[in-house]
C-alpha angles and dihedrals in degrees: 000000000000117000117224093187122021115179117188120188103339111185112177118188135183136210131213148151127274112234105240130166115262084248092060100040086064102058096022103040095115085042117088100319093145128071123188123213118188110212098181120028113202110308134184128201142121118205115209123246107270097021124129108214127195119213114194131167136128132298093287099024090119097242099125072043100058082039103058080051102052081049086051088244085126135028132229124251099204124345118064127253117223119195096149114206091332129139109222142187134200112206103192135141108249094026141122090341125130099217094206090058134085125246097260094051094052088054089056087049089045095051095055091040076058096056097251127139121263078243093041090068112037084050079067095040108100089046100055085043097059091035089059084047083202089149111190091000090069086083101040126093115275087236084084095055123126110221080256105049086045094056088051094055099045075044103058091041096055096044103044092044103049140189147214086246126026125200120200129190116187089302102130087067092064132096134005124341095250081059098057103056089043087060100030088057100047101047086057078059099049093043090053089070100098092215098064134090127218134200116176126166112192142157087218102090082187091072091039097051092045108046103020120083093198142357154232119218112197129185125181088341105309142095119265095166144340120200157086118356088230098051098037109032090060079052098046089037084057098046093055105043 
């Protein structure tokens, strides 16, 4: 079967501060300042072309991590990420959006960080437009949003305009309940098309257990198992419970 995504030995770290006292940041600044937290340790998986693949774990697992990497939002320290020829989107809140401009004016941005056309997207305009239903607000600056106008925004975008591979990070639990059908309803649209690869890492085993075909259960970024939703979500259920 043909792979879509193959990911060999991904390792993401992250650097920070330490927190010192002003005191000792003043005698101690050269001296171990930097810490260095790895997220993802070395992982290995493919996912086939078509499949819709759940990742759970726990809050710090590294799943919105391995996400973000897979979306080309981070880079990988060591390993190597494969997404072919594949156009790919990343719908997640608190990504890809230019907060000083309006919302019009982001889906614009968005469309050419996807790879579209200046006249690709404002062909779909008016339809992402009307599916966010963000009336006025569609042409104020992001910075207003409300969590909830933003999601149906980011939303809209990445369901009008769609790619060969969709990423998707907690955002079907965000907003008002009419929204949530409407996008409920149309990402099971959008994942029927047998051409199209899913990844979507979510805490509602629900949607897991409904619209993935198998999973990805991550802990303290590694892999405990990768199957089946119906071999590993009643596992991963158990151990968190």
């Amino acid at each position: 079967m043909e792979n879509a995504i193959e990911v060999k030995n991904l390792k993401i770290r992250y650097k920070s501060f330490k927190k010192l006292s002003i005191k000792s940041s003043i005698f101690k600044f050269k001296k171990n300042e930097v810490e260095v937290f790895e997220a993802v340790k070395g992982i290995s998986f493919s996912v086939p072309k078509g499949q819709i693949l759940g990742i759970v774990g726990k809050n710090g697992s590294g799943k919105s991590t391995l996400l973000r990497a897979l979306a080309g939002v981070f880079s990988a320290d060591e390993g190597e990420i494969n997404i072919f020829d594949n156009s790919i989107s990343l719908l997640a809140l608190g990504v890809g959006f230019h907060k000083k401009l309006s919302g019009r004016e982001n889906i614009l941005l968005a469309g050419m960080l996807f790879g579209f056309t200046d006249d690709e997207v404002r062909e779909k305009m008016d339809e992402i437009i009307a599916f966010a239903d963000l009336g006025e607000f569609i042409d104020k600056p992001v910075s207003t949003y409300s969590s909830g106008m933003y999601s149906k925004l980011s939303f809209a975008i990445t369901a009008i305009l769609e790619t060969d591979i969709m990423l998707v990070d907690e955002v079907l639990s965000v907003g008002d309940t009419k929204f949530k059908r409407k996008s409920y309803k149309k990402m099971k649209e959008l994942i029927s098309n047998e051409d199209r690869t899913v990844v979507i890492v979510s805490h509602n085993s629900s949607t897991i257990q409904t619209l993935c075909d198998s999973i990805l259960w991550l802990h303290e970024g590694r892999i405990v198992m990768q199957g089946p939703t119906e071999e590993v979500l009643p596992l991963y259920e158990e151990f968190m419970a």
